[in-house]
C-alpha positions in Angstrom: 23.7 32.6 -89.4 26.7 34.6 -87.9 26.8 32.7 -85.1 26.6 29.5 -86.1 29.9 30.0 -88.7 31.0 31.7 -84.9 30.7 28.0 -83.3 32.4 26.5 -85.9 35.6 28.5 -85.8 35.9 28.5 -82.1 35.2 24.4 -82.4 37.7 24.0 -85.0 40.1 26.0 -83.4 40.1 23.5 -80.2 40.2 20.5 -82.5 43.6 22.1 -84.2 44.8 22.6 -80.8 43.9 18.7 -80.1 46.3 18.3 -83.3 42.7 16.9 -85.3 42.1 17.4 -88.9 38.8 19.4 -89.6 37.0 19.0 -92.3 33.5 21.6 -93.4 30.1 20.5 -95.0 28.4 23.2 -96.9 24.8 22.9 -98.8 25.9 24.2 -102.1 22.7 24.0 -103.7 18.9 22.7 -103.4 16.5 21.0 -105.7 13.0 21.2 -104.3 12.8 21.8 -100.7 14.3 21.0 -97.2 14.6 21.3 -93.5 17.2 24.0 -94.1 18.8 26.0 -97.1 21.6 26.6 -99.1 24.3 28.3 -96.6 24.1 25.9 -93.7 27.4 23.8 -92.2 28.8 21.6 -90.4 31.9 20.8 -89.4 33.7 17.2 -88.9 36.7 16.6 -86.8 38.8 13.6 -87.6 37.6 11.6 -84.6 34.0 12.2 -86.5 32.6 14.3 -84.0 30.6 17.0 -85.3 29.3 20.5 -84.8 26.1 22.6 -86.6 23.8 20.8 -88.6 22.5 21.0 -92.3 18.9 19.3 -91.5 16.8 18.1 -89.5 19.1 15.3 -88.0 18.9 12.4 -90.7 21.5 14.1 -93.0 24.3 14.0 -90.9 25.4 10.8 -90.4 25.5 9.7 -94.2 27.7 13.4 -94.7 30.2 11.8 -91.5 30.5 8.8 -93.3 31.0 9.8 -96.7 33.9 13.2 -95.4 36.2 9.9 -94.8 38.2 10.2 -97.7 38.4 13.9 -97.3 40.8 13.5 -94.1 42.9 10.6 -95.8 43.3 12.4 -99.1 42.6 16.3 -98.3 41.0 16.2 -101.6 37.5 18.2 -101.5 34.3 16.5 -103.2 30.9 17.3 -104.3 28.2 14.8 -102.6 24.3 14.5 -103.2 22.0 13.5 -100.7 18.5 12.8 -102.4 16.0 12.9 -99.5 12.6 12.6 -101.5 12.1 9.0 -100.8 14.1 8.9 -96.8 12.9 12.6 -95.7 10.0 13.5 -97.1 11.0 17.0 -97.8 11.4 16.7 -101.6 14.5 18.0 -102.1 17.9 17.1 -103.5 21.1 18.6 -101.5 24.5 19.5 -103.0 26.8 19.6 -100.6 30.4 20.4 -100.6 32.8 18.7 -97.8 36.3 20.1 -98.4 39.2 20.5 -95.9 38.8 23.5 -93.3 41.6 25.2 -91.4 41.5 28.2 -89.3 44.9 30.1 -89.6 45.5 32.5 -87.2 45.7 35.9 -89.8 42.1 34.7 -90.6 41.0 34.1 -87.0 42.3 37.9 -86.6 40.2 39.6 -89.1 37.5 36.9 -88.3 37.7 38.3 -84.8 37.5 41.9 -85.7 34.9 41.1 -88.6 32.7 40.0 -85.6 33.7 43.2 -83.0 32.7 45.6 -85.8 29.4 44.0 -87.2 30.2 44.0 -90.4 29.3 41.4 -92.8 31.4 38.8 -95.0 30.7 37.1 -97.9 31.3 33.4 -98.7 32.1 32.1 -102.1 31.8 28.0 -102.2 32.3 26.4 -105.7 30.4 23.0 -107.1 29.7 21.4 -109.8 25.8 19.2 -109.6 27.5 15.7 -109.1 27.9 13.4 -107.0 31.0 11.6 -105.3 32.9 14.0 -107.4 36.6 15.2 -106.7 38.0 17.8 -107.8 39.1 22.0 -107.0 36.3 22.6 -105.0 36.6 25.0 -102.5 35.4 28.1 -100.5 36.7 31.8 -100.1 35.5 34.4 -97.6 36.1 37.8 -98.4 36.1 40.4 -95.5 34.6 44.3 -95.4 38.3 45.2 -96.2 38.7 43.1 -98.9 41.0 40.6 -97.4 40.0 37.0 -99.3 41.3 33.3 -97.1 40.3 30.2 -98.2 38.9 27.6 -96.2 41.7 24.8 -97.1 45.4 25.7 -97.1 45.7 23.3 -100.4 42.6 25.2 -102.3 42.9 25.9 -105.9 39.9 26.5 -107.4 38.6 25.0 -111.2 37.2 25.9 -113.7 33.8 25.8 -115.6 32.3 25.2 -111.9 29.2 26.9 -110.0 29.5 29.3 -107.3 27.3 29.8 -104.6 27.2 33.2 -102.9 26.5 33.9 -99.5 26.1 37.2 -97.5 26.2 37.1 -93.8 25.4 39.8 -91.9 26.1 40.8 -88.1 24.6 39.2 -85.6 20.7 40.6 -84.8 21.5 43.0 -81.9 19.3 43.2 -79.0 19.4 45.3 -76.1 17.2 45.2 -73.1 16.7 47.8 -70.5 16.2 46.0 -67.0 17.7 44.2 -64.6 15.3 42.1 -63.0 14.2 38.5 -63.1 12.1 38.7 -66.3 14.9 40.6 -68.3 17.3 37.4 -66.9 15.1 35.2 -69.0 14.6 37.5 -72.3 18.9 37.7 -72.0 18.5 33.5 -72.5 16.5 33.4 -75.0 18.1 36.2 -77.3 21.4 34.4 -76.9 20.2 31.0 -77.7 19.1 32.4 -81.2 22.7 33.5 -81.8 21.8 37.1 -81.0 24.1 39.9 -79.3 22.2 41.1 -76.3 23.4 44.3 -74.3 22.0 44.4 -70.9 21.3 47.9 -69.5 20.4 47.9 -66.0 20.4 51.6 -63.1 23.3 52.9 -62.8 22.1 53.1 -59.0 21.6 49.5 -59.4 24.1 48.0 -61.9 25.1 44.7 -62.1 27.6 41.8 -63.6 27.5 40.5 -66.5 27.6 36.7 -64.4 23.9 37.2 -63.4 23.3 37.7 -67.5 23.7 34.3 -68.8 24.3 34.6 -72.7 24.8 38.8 -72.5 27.7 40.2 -74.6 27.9 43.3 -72.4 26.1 44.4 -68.9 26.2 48.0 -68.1 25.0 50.4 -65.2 23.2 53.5 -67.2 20.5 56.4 -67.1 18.3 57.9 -69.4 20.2 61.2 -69.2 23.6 59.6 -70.0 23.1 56.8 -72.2 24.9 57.1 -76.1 23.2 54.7 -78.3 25.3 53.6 -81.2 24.9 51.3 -84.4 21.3 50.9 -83.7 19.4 52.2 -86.7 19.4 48.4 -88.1 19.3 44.8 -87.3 18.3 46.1 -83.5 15.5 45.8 -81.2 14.9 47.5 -77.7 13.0 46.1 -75.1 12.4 48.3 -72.1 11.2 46.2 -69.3 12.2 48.5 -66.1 8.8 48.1 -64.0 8.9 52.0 -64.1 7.0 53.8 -65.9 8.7 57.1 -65.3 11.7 55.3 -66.6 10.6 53.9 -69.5 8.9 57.3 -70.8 12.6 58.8 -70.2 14.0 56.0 -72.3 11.1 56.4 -74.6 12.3 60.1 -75.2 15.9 59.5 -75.5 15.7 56.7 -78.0 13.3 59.5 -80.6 16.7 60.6 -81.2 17.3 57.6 -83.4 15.4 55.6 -86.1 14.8 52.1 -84.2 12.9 49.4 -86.0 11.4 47.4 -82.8 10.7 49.5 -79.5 9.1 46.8 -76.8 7.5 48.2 -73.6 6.3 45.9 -70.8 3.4 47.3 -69.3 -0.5 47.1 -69.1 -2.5 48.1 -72.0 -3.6 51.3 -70.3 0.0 52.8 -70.5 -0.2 53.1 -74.1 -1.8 56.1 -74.5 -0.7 58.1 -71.2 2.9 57.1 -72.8 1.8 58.5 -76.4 0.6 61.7 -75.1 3.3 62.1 -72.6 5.6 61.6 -75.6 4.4 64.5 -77.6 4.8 67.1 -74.7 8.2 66.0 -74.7 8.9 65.6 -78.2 6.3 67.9 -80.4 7.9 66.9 -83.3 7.9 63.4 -82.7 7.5 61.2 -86.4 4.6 58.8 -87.4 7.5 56.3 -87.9 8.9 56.5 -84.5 5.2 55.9 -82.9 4.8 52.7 -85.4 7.9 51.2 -84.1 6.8 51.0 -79.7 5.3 47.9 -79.0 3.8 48.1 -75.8 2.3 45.7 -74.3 5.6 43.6 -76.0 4.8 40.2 -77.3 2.2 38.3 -79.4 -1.0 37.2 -78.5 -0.1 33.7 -76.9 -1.2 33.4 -73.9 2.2 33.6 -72.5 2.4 34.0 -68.6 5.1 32.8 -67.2 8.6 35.5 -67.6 9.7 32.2 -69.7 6.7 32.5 -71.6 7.0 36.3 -72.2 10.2 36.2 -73.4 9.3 34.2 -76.1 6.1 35.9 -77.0 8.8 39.1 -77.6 11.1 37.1 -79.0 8.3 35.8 -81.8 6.9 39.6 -82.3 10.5 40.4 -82.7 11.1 38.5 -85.4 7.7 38.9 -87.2 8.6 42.9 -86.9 11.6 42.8 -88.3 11.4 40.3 -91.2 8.2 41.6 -92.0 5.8 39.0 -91.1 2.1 38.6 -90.1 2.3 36.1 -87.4 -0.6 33.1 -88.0 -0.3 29.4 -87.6 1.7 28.0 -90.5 -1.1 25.1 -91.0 -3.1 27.4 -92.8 -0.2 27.2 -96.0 -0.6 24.7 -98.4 2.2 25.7 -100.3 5.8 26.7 -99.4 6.4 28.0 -96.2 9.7 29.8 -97.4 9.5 31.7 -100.9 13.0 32.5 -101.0 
């Protein structure tokens, strides 16, 4: 959820520049269940437009109304939103709204927080009441220890709950291709929030303009590409239409310990591309073989380069949060257990 505290900052950054108060609604806490968990924001500007959401939509407008007082007062509150008789979900929301300011010594280590993937941790304190006033607040505390607070005017209480939150870098993902269906896979990693890193021929390379969403385009080979920073929160997808190119990229990647390897390619490939591997690399690991995926995608009948990307993008994230993909009608209890 990097990237949505990302879209925050930047929007509260341009509603400072427009000379607007901001103000930041945090779920604190949850009784029973809801749309969305503990962790989630969004932020109010003092002409009440908004940005990010903590629900499914029918949240939002009661938290506008009632972060008012917050921008005539700067005084931070606890609010309750009980949504088992208007929502359906059976849960009761604490949410803090307290001032938010983005100073520019925190947009700095924000920034480099953000260039270095490493993770932050959020500190928001509460008390379960509601409409109450008092030294709420939160603190975010950087990989180098550094600690800002999210008001100026934030002095926190005592006897109050904290909640903790850890978030980690973006999900990296890197595609190898440059063609039309890699174009659509680029879309759909961004719009999760994700970091893509486009790798197209170095005979071949090409902007980063004909990547919408990309972080970084780069003209590469096989034989002189350095991976870095992959080992974790990554996933590959080769889609080069070659197959002589993929096995090369294959090869070069058993160098590192990847959690998601995706190959487009018939079904057929798979084992000429497993035996080729071994001549290659003898020593290759059980591990390494577990983690190719090829053909890429789930099951969905996806045809369409649309389609695909989002049949990679679901195996994706069944892979790496550990997942057996079915259809979620067959749970009768919770669909999250933590």
């Amino acid at each position: 959820m990097i990237h949505e505290l990302k879209e925050i900052i930047n929007q509260a950054i341009i509603n400072q520049q427009k000379g607007l108060k901001n103000a930041l609604a945090s779920v604190v806490h949850l009784e029973g269940s809801s749309y969305r968990k503990p962790g989630v924001r969004m932020l109010i500007s003092e002409d009440f437009n908004s940005v990010g959401a903590v629900s499914g939509g029918c949240v939002e407008k009661e938290i506008i109304q009632r972060s008012k007082s917050v921008f005539v007062d700067g005084k931070p509150k606890i609010i309750t939103y009980d949504g088992r008789y208007r929502l359906g979900c059976e849960g009761i929301l604490h949410i803090l709204i307290e001032p938010f300011f983005v100073s520019d010594d925190f947009l700095v280590e924000f920034t480099n927080s953000i260039s270095n993937r490493e993770q932050l941790k959020i500190e928001s304190t509460f008390t379960k009441h509601d409409e109450i006033f008092g030294g709420f607040g939160s603190i975010v505390t950087f990989k180098n220890n550094k600690q800002f607070s999210f008001s100026k005017t934030y002095l926190p209480q005592e006897n109050t709950e904290i909640f903790t939150q850890i978030l980690q870098p973006a999900f990296k993902l890197i595609i190898i291709g440059g063609e039309h269906d890699a174009v659509k896979l680029c879309k759909t990693g961004a719009n999760l929030g994700w970091e893509v890193t486009v790798i197209t021929s170095a005979k071949d390379s090409k902007q980063i303009s004909d990547f919408p969403g990309a972080n970084s385009v780069v003209g590469e080979s096989p034989e002189t590409i350095q991976f870095s920073d992959i080992e974790k929160n990554t996933a590959i997808v080769i889609m080069n239409h070659s197959y002589v190119q993929d096995l090369k990229y294959v090869v070069k990647l058993a160098e590192y310990n990847v959690k998601y390897i995706g190959i487009l390619g018939a079904p057929k490939r798979r084992e000429r591309l497993f035996n080729e591997l071994f001549e290659f690399v003898p020593d290759i690991s059980d591990a390494f073989l577990e983690s190719i995926y090829t053909p890429a995608g789930l099951h969905i009948g996806a045809q369409t380069p649309e389609e695909i990307a989002v049949s990679i993008v679901a195996e994706i994230l069944a892979v790496i949060r550990k997942k057996e993909p079915f259809s979620l009608r067959k749970i009768n209890g919770k669909i999250h257990t933590s």
